[in-house]
C-alpha positions in Angstrom: 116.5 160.9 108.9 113.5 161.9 106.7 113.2 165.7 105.3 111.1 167.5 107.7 108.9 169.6 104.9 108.6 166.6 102.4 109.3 163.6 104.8 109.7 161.3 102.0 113.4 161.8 100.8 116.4 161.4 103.2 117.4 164.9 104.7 121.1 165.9 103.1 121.2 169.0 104.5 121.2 170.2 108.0 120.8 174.1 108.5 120.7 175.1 112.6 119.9 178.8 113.2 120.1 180.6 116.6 117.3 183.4 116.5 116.9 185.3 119.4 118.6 182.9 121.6 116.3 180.5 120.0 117.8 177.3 118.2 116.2 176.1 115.1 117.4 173.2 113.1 116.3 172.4 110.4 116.9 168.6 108.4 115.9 168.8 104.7 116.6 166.9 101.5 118.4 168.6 98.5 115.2 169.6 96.4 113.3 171.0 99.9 116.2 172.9 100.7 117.0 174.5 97.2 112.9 175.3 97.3 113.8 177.1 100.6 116.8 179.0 98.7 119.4 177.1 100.8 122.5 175.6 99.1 126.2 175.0 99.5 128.7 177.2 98.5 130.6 174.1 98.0 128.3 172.3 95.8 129.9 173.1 92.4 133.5 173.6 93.6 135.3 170.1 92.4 137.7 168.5 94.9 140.1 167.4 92.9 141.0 164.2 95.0 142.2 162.5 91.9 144.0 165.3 90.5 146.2 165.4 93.8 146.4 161.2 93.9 147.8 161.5 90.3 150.2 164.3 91.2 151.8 162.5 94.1 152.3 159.3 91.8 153.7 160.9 89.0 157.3 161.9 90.1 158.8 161.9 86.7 155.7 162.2 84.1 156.2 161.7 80.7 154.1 163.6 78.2 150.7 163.9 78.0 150.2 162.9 81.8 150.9 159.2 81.6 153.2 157.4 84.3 156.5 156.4 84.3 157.3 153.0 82.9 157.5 150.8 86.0 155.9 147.1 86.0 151.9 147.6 86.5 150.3 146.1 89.7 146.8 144.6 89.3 144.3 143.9 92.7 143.7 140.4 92.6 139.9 140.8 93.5 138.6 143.1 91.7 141.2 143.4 88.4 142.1 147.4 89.6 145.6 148.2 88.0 147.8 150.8 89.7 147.9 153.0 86.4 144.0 152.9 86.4 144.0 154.1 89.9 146.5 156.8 89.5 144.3 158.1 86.8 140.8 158.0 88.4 142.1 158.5 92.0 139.8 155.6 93.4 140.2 152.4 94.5 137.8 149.6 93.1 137.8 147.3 95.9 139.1 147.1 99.8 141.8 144.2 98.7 142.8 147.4 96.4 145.3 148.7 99.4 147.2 145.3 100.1 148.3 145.2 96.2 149.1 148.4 95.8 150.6 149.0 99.3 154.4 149.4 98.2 153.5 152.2 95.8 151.2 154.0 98.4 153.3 154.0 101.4 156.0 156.7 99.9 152.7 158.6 98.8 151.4 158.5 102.7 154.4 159.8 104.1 154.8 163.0 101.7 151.1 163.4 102.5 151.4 162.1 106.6 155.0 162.6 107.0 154.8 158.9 108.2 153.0 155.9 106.5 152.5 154.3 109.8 149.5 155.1 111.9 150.3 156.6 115.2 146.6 157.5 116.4 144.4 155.2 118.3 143.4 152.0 117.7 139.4 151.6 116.9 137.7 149.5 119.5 135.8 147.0 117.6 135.6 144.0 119.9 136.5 142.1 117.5 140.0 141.3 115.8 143.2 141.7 117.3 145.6 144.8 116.8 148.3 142.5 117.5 149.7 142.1 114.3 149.4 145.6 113.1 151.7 146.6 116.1 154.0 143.7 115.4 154.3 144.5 111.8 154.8 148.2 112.4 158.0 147.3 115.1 159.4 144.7 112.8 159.2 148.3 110.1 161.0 150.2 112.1 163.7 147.7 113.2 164.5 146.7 109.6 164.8 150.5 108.8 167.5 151.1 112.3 169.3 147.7 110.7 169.5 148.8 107.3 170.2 152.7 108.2 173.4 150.9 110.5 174.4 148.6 107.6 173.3 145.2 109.6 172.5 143.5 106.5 171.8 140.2 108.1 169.7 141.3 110.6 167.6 143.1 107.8 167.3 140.3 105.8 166.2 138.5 109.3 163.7 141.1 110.1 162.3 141.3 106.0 162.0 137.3 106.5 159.6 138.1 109.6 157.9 140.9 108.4 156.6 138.7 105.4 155.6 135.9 107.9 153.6 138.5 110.0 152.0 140.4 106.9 151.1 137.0 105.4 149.7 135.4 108.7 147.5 138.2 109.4 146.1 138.2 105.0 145.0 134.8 106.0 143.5 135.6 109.5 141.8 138.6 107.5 140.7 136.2 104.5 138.6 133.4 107.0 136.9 136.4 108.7 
């Protein structure tokens, strides 16, 4: 949508007034809508996004901020290594959450209280949720079999659960 005063630059802002029982709204780009004396009260409070991403990962910091020592995991695609995005906070590619899923799934559940996603499924008409399903009952089994001590069965369901995550990296990769 184009900024109604200049309507050259895309409108950023979006201001609705009710005046009189009137409604007003107003679409404006960033320069049109400081010239107007409208701003954010947010616009120079950082979110610190990083800051809490680097705080979650860093259960035992040693000095200065660094990480623990633990082996460092690197995204295949784009070269991304977990310390780098511990540090900045951001991933550098999609692929970024399949490497580094086994050091963000303890982070999701202090943050979710679960690292399994127990909302909807988005309608895409494409794809299959299949596998996401499967994956996340084959999770939960291996956690009941190693919480009861059924070591074979865990190893059983570990075995399937690598079949299932693999199947469905290639399904995603010939997309």
């Amino acid at each position: 949508m184009l900024c109604q005063d200049c309507k050259k630059n895309t409108a950023t802002v979006h201001l609705t007034q009710i005046i009189n029982n009137e409604k007003i709204v107003l679409s404006l780009c960033k320069e049109c809508a400081a010239k107007r004396g409208f701003h954010s009260p947010l616009e120079n409070v950082p979110f610190p996004l990083s800051d809490l991403i680097s705080g979650l990962l860093q259960q035992s910091p040693k000095k200065d901020g660094e990480l623990p020592d633990m082996p460092d995991i690197t995204c295949s695609r784009c070269g991304l290594t977990f310390k780098q995005f511990a540090q900045q906070g951001r991933f550098g590619c999609g692929e970024c959450y399949n490497a580094f899923r086994s050091r963000l799934e303890p982070i999701m559940r202090k943050i979710h209280g679960s690292s399994l996603h127990k909302g909807k499924v988005p309608v895409t008409g494409e794809g299959d949720p299949i596998p996401v399903r499967e994956e996340e009952r084959l999770e939960a089994e291996l956690r009941k079999a190693i919480d009861s001590e059924d070591f074979e069965r865990a190893a059983d369901l570990r075995d399937k659960l690598k079949a299932v995550r693999e199947a469905h990296l290639i399904a995603k990769d010939e997309d």
